[in-house]
PyMOL commands that place a pseudoatom at each C-alpha (Angstrom):
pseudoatom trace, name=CA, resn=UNK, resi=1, chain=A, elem=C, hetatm=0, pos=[0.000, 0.000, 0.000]
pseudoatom trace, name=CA, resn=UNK, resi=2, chain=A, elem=C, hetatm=0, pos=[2.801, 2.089, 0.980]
pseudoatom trace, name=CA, resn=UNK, resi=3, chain=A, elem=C, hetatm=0, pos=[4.566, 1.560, -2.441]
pseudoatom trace, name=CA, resn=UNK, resi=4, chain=A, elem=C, hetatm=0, pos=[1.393, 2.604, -4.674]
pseudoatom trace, name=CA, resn=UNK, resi=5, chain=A, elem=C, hetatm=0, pos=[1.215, 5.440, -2.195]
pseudoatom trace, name=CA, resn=UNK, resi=6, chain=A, elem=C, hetatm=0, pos=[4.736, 6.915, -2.924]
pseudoatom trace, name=CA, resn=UNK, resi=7, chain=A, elem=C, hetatm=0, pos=[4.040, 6.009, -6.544]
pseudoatom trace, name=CA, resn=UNK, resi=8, chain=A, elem=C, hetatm=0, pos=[1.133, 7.727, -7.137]
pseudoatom trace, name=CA, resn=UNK, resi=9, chain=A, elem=C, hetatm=0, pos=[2.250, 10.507, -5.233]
pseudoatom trace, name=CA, resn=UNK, resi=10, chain=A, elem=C, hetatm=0, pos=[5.394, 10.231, -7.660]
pseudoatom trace, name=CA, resn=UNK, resi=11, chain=A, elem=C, hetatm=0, pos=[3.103, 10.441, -10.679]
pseudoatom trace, name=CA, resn=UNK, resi=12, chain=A, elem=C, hetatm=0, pos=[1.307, 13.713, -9.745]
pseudoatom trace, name=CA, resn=UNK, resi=13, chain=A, elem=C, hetatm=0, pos=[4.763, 15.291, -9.023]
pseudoatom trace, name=CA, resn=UNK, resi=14, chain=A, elem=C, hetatm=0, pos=[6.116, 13.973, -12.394]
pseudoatom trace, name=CA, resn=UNK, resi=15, chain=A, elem=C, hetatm=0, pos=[2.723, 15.388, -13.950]
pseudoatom trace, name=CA, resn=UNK, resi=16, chain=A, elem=C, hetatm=0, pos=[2.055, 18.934, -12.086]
pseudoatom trace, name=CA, resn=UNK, resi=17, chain=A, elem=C, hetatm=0, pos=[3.901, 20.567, -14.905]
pseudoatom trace, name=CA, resn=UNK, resi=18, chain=A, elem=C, hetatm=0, pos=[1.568, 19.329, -17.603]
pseudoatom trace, name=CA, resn=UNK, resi=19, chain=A, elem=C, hetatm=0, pos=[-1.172, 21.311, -16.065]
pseudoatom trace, name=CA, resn=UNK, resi=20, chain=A, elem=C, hetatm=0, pos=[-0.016, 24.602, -15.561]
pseudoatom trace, name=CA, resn=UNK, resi=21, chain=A, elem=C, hetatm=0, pos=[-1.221, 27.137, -18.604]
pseudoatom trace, name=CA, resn=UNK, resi=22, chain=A, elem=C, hetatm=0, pos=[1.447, 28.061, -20.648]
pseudoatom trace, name=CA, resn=UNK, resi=23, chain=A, elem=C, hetatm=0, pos=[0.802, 30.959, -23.375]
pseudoatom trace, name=CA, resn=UNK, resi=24, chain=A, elem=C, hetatm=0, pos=[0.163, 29.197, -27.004]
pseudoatom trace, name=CA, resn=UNK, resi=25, chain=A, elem=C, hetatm=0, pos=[3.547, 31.168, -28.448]
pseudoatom trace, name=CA, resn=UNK, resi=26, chain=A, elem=C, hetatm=0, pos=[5.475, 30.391, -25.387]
pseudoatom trace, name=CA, resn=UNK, resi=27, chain=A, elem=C, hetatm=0, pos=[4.238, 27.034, -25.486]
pseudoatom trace, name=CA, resn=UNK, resi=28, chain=A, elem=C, hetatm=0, pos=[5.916, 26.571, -29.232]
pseudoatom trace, name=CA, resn=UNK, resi=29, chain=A, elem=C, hetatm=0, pos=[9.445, 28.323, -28.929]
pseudoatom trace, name=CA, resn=UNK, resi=30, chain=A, elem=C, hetatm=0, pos=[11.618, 28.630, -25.900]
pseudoatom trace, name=CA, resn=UNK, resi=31, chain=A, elem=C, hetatm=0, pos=[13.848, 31.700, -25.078]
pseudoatom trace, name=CA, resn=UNK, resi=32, chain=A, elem=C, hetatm=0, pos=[17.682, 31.231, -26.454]
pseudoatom trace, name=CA, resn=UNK, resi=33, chain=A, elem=C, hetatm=0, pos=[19.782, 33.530, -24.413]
pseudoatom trace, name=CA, resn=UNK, resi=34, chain=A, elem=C, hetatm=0, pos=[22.610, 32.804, -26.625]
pseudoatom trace, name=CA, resn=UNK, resi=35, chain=A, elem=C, hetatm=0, pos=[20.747, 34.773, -29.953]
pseudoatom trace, name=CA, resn=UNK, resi=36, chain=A, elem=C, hetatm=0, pos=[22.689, 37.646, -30.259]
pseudoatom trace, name=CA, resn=UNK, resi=37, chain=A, elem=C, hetatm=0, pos=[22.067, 40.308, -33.102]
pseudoatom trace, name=CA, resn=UNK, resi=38, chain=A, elem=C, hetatm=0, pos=[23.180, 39.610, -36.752]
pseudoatom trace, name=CA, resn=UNK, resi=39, chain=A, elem=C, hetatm=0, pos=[24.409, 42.966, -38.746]
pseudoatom trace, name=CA, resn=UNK, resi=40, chain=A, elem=C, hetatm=0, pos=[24.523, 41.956, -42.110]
pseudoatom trace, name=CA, resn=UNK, resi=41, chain=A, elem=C, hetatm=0, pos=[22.371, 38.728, -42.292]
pseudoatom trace, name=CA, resn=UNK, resi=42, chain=A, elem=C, hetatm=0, pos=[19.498, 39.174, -44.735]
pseudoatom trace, name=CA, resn=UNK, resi=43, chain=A, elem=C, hetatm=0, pos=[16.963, 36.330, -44.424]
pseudoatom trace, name=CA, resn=UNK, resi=44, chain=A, elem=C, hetatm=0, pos=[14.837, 35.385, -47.512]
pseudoatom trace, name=CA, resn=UNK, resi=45, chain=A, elem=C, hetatm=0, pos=[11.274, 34.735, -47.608]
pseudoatom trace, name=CA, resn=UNK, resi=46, chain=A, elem=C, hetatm=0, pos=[11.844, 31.093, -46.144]
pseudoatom trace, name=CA, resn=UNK, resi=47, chain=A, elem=C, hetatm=0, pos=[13.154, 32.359, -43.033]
pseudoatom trace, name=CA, resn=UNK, resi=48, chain=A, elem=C, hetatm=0, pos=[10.164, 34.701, -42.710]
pseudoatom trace, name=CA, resn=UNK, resi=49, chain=A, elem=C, hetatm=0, pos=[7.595, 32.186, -42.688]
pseudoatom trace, name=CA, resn=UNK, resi=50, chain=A, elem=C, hetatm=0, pos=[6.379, 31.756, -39.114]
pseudoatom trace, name=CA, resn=UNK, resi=51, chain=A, elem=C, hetatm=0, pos=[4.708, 28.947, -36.853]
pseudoatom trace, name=CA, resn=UNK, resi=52, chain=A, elem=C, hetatm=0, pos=[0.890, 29.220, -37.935]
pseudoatom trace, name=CA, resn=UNK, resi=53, chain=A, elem=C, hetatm=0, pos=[0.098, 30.521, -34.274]
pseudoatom trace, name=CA, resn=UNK, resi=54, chain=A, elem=C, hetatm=0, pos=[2.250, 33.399, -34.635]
pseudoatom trace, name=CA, resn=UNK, resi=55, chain=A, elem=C, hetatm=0, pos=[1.135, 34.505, -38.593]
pseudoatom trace, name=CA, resn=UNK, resi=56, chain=A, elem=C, hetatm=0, pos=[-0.766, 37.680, -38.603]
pseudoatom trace, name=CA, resn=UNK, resi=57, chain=A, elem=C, hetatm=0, pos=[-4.522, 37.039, -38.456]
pseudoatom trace, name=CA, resn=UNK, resi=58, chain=A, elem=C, hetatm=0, pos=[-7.823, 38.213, -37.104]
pseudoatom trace, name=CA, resn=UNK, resi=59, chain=A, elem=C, hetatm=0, pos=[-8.608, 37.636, -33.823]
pseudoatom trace, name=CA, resn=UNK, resi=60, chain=A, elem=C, hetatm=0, pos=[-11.612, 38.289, -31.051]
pseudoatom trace, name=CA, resn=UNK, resi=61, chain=A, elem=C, hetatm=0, pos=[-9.972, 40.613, -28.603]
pseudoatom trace, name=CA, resn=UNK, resi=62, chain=A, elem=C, hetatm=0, pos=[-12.115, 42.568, -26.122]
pseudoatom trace, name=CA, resn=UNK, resi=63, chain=A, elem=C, hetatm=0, pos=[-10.720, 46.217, -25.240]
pseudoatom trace, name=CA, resn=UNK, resi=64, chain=A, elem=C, hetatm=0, pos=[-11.651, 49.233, -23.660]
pseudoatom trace, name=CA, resn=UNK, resi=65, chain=A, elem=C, hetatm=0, pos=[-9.269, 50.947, -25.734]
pseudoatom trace, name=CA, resn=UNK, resi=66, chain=A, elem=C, hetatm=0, pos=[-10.473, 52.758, -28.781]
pseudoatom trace, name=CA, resn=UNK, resi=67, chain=A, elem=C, hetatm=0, pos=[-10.273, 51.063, -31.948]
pseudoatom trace, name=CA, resn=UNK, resi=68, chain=A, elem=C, hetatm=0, pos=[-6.724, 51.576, -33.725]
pseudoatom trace, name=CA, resn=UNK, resi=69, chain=A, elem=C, hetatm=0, pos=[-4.781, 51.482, -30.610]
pseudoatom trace, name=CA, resn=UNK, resi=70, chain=A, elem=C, hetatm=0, pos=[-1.967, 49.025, -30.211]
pseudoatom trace, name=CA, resn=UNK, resi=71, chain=A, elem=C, hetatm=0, pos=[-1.946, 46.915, -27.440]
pseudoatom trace, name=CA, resn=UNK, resi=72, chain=A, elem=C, hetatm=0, pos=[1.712, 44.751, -26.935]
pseudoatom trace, name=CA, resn=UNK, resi=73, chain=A, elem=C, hetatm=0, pos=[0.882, 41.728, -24.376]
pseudoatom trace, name=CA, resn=UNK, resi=74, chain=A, elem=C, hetatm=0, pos=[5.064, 40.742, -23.684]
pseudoatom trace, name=CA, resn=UNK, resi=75, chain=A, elem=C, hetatm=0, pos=[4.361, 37.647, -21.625]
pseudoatom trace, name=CA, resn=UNK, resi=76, chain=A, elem=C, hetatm=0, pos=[2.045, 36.532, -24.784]
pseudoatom trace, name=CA, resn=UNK, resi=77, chain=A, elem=C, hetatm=0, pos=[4.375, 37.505, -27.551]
pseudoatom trace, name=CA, resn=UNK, resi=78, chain=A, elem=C, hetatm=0, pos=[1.894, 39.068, -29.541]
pseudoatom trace, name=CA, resn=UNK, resi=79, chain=A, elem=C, hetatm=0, pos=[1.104, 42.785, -30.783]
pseudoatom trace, name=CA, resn=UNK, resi=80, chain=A, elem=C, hetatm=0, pos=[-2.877, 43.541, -31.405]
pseudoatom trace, name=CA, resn=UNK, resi=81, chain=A, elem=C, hetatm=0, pos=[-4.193, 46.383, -33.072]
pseudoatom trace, name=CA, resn=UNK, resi=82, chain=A, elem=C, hetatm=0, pos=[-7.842, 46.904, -32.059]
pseudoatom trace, name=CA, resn=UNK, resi=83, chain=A, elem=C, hetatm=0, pos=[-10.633, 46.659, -34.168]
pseudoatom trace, name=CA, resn=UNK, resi=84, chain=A, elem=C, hetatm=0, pos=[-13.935, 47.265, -33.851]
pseudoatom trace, name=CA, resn=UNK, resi=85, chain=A, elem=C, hetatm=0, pos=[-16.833, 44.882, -32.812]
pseudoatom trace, name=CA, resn=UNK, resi=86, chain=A, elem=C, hetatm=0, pos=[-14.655, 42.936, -30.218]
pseudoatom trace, name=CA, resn=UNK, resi=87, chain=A, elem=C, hetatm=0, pos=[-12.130, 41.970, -32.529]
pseudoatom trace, name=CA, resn=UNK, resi=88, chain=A, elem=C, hetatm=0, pos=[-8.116, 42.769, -33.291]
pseudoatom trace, name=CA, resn=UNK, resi=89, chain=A, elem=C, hetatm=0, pos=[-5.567, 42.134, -36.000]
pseudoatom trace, name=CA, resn=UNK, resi=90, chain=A, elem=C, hetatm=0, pos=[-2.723, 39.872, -34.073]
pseudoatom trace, name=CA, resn=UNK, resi=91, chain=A, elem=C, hetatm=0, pos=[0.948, 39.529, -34.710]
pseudoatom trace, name=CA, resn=UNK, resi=92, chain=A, elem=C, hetatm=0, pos=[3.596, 37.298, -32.919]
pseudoatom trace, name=CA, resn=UNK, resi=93, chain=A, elem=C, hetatm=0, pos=[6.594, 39.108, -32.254]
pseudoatom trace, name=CA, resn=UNK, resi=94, chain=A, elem=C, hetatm=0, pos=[9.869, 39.168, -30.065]
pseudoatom trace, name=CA, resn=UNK, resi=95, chain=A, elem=C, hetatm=0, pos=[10.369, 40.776, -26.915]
pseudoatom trace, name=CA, resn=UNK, resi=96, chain=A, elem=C, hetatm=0, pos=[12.684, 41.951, -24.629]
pseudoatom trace, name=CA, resn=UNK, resi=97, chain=A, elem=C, hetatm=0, pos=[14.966, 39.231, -22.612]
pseudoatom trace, name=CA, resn=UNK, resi=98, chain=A, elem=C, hetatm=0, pos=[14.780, 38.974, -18.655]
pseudoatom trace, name=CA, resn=UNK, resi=99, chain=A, elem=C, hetatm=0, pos=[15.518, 42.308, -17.024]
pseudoatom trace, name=CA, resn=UNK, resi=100, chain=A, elem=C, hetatm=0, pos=[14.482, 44.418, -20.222]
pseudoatom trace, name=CA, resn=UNK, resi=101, chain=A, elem=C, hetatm=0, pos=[10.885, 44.072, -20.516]
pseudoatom trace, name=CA, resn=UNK, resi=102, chain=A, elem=C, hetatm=0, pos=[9.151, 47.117, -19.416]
pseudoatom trace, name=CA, resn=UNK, resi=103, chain=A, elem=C, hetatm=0, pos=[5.308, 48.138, -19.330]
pseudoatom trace, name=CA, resn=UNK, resi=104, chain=A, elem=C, hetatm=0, pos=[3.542, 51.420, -19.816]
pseudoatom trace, name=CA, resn=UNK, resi=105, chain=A, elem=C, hetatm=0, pos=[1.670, 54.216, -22.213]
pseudoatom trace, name=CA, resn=UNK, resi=106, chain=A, elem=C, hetatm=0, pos=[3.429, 55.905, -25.417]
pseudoatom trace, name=CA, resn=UNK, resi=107, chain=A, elem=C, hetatm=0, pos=[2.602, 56.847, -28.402]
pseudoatom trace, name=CA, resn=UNK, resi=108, chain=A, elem=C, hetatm=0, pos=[4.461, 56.227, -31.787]
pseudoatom trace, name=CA, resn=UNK, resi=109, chain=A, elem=C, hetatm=0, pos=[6.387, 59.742, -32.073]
pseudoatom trace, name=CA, resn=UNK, resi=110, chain=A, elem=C, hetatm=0, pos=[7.862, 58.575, -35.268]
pseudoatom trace, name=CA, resn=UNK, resi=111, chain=A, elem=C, hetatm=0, pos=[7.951, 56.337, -38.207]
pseudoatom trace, name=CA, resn=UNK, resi=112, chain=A, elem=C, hetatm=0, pos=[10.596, 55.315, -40.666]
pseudoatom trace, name=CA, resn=UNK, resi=113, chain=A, elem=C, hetatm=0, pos=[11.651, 53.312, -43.912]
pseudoatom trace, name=CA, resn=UNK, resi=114, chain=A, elem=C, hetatm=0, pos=[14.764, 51.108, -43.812]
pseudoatom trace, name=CA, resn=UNK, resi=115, chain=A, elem=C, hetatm=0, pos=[16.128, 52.993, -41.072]
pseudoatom trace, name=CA, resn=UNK, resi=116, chain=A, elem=C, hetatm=0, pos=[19.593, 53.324, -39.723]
pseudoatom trace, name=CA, resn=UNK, resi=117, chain=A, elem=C, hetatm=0, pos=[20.649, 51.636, -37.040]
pseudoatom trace, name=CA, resn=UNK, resi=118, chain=A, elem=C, hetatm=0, pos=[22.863, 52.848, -33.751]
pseudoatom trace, name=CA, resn=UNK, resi=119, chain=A, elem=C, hetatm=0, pos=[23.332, 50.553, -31.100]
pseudoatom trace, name=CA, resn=UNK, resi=120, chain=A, elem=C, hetatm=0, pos=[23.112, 51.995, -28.017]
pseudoatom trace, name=CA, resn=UNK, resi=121, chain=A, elem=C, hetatm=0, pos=[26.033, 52.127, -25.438]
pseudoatom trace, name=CA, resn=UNK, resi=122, chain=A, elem=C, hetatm=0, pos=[24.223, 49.245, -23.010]
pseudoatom trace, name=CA, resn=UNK, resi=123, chain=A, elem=C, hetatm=0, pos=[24.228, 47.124, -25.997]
pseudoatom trace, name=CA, resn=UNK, resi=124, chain=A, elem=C, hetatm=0, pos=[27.761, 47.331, -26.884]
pseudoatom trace, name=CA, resn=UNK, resi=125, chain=A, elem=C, hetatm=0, pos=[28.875, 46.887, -23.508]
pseudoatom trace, name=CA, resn=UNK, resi=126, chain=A, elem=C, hetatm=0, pos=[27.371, 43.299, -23.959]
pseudoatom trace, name=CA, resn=UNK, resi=127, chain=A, elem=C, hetatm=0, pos=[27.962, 42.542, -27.919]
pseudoatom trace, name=CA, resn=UNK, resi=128, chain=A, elem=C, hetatm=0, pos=[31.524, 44.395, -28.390]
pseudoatom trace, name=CA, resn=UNK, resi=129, chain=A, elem=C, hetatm=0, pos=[31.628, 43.091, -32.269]
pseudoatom trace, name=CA, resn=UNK, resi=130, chain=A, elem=C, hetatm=0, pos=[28.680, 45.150, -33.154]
pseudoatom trace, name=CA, resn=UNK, resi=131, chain=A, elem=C, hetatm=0, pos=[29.177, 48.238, -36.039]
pseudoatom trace, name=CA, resn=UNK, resi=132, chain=A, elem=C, hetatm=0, pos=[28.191, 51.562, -33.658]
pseudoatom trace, name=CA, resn=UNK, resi=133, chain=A, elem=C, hetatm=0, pos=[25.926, 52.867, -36.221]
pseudoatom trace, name=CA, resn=UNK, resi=134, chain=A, elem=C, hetatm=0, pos=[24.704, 50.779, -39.834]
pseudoatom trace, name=CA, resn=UNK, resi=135, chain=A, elem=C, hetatm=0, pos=[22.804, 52.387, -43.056]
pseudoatom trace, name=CA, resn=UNK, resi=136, chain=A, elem=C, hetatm=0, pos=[19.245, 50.985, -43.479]
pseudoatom trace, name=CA, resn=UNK, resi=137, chain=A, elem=C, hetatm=0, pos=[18.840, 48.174, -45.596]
pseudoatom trace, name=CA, resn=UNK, resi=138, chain=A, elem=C, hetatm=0, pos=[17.811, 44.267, -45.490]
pseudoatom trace, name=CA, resn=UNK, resi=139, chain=A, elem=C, hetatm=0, pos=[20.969, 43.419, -43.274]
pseudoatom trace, name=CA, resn=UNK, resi=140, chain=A, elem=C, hetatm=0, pos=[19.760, 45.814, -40.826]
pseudoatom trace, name=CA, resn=UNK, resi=141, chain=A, elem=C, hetatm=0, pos=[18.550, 44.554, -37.531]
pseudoatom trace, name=CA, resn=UNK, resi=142, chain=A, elem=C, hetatm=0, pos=[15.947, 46.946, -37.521]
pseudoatom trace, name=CA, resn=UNK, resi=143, chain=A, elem=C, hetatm=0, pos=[14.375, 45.654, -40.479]
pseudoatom trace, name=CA, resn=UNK, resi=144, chain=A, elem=C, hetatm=0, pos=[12.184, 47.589, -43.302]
pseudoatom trace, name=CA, resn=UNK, resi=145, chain=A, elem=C, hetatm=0, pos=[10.459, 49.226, -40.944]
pseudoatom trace, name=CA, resn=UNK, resi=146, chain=A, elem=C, hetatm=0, pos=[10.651, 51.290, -37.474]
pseudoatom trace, name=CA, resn=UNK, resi=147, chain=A, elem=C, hetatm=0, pos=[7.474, 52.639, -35.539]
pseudoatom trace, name=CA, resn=UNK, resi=148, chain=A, elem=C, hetatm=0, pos=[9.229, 54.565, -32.488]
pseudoatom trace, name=CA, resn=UNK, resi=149, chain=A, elem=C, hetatm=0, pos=[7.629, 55.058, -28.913]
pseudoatom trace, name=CA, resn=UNK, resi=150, chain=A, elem=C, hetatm=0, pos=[7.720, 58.682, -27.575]
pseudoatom trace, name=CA, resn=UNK, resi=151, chain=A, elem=C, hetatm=0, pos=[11.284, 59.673, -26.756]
pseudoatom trace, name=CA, resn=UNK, resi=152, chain=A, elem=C, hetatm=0, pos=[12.280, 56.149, -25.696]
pseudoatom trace, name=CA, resn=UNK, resi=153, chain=A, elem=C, hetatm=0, pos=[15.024, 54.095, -26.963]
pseudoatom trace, name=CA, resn=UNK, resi=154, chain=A, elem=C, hetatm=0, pos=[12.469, 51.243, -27.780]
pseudoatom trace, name=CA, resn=UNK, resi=155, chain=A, elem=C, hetatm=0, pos=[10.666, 50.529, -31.140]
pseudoatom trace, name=CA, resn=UNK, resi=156, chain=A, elem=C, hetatm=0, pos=[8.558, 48.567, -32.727]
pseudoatom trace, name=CA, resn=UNK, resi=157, chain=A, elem=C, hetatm=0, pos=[10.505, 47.059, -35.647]
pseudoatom trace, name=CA, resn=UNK, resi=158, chain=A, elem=C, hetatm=0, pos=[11.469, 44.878, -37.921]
pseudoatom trace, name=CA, resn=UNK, resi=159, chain=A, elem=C, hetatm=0, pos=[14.310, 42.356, -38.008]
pseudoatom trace, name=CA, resn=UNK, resi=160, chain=A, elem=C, hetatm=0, pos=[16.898, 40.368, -39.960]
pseudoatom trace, name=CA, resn=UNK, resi=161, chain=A, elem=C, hetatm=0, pos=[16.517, 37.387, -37.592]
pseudoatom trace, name=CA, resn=UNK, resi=162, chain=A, elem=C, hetatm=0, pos=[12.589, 35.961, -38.130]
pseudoatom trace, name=CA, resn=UNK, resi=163, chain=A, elem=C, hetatm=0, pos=[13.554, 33.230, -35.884]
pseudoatom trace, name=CA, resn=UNK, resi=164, chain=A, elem=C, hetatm=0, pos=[13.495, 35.440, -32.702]
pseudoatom trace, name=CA, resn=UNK, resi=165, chain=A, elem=C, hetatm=0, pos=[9.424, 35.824, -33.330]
pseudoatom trace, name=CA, resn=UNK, resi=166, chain=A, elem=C, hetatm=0, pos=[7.985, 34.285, -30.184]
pseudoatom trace, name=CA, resn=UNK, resi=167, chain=A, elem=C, hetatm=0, pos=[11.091, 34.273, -27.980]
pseudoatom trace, name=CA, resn=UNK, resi=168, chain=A, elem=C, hetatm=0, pos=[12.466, 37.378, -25.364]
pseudoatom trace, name=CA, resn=UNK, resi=169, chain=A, elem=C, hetatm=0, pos=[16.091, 38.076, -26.757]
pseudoatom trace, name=CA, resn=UNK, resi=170, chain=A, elem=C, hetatm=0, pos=[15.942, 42.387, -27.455]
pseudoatom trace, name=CA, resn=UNK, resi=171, chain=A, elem=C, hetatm=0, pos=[16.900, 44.886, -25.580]
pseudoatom trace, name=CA, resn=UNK, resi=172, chain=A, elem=C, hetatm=0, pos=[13.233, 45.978, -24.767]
pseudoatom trace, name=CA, resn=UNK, resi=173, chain=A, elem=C, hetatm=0, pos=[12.252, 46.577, -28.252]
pseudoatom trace, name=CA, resn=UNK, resi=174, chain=A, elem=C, hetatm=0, pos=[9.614, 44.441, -30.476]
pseudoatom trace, name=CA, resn=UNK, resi=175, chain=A, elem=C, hetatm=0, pos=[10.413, 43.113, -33.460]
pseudoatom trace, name=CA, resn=UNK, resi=176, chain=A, elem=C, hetatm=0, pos=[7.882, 41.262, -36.151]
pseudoatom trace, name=CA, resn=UNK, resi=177, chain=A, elem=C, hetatm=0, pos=[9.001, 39.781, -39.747]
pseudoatom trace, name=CA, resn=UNK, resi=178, chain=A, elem=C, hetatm=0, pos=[9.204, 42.170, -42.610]
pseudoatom trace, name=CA, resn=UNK, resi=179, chain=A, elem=C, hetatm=0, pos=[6.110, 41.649, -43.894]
pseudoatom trace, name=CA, resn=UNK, resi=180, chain=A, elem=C, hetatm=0, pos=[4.602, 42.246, -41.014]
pseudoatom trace, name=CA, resn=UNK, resi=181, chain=A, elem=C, hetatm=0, pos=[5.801, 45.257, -39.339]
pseudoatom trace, name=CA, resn=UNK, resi=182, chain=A, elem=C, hetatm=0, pos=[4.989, 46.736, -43.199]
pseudoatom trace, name=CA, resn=UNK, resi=183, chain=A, elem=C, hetatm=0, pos=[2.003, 45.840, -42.698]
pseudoatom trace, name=CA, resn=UNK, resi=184, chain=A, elem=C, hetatm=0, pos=[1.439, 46.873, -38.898]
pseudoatom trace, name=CA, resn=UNK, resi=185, chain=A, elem=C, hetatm=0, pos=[3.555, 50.591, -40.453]
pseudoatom trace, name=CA, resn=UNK, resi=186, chain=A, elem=C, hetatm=0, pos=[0.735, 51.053, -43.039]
pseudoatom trace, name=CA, resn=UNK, resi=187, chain=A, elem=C, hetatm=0, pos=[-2.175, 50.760, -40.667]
pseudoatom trace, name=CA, resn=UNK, resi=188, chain=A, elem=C, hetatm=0, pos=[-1.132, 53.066, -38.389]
pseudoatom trace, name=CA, resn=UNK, resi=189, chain=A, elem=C, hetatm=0, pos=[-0.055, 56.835, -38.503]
pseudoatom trace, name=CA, resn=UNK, resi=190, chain=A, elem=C, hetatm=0, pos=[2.157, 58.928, -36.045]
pseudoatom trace, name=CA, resn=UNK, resi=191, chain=A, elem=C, hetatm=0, pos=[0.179, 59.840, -32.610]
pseudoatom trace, name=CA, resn=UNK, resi=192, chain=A, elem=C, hetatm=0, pos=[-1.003, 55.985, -32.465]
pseudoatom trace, name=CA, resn=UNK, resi=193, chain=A, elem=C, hetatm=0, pos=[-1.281, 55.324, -28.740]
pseudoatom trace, name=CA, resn=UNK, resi=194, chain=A, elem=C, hetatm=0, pos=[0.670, 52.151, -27.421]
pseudoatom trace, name=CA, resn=UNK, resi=195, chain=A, elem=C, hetatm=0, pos=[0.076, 49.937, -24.658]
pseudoatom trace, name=CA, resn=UNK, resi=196, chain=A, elem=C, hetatm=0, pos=[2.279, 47.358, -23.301]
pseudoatom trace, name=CA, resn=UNK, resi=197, chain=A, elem=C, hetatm=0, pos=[1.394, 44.880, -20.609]
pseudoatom trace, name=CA, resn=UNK, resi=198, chain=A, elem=C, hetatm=0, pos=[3.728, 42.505, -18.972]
pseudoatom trace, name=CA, resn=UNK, resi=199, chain=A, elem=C, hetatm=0, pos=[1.140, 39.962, -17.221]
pseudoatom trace, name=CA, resn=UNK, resi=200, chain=A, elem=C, hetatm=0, pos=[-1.737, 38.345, -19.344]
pseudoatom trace, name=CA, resn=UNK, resi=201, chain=A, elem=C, hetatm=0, pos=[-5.077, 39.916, -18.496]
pseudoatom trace, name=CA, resn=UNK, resi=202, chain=A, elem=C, hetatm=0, pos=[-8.208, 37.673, -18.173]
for i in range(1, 202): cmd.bond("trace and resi %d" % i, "trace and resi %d" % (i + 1))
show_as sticks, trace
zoom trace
């Protein structure tokens, strides 16, 4: 008796994990600490092709927040823009690693083409090798396009390394595939409010 006991018991220890909710995106790709940024890689449109729960689709989404806002949940990994009648355009992005995810209210200040890239100093300190300022263009880490949040160092962007979508390896800023973030850049104009959350809400 004592032996089924300690087995069972065994069992439910073995299986606790199994029932603990785990976001859908988390659920798919696990955090690599050892991604580090890429100037000069440019992916092709293989690369860019995500996990279907992280493509860019319509979702129900129920907000109190006025239709065209952006709404970033980090611990979800995906970006919404609100649309009316209860429902919001989703994309899966990347996030900011352990110790630089933030929350809070901006709005997009700027927007930007192919923009230039300039690392700043924090991120050298930890990547020495990287160029301290790159031209625009598909090897870019920032991508083909660059939404910017108030006076902040963060952005939403693109990126030159599509596998990052659903993981937490940036400095605090989000990053979608190419397509997307052209996408998310043509929807919305400068004076877009943003929203970022750090815990799921129910």
């Amino acid at each position: 008796m004592l032996q089924i006991r300690i087995c069972f018991t065994i069992q439910i220890i073995l299986l606790a994990p199994l029932a603990v909710p785990v976001p859908y995106a988390l659920a798919q790709r696990q955090d690599d600490m050892t991604i580090v940024d890429q100037p000069g890689f440019v992916p092709d449109a293989a690369d860019e092709e995500l996990p279907p729960q992280l493509h860019r689709q319509i979702v129900l989404y129920r907000s109190n927040e006025a239709p065209g806002t952006i709404i970033v949940h980090t611990s979800e990994r995906f970006l919404y823009i609100v649309q009316p009648n209860g429902r919001a355009i989703r994309y899966g992005i990347g996030v900011g690693r352990e110790g630089f995810q933030w929350q809070g209210l901006l709005r997009i200040s700027k927007k930007q083409e192919w923009p230039d890239w300039t690392p700043p100093p924090e991120m050298i300190e930890r990547q020495p090798y990287l160029p301290r300022w790159m031209a625009g263009g598909p090897g870019n880490p920032l991508g083909a396009r660059a939404l910017y949040l108030g006076s902040t160092v963060y952005r939403i962007h693109g990126t030159n390394q599509p596998q990052t979508i659903g993981t937490a390896v940036s400095s605090g800023c989000f990053r979608l595939v190419n397509p997307d973030v052209i996408d998310l850049y043509e929807r919305v104009p400068v004076g877009t409010k943003v929203v970022v959350r750090q815990q799921p809400t129910l």
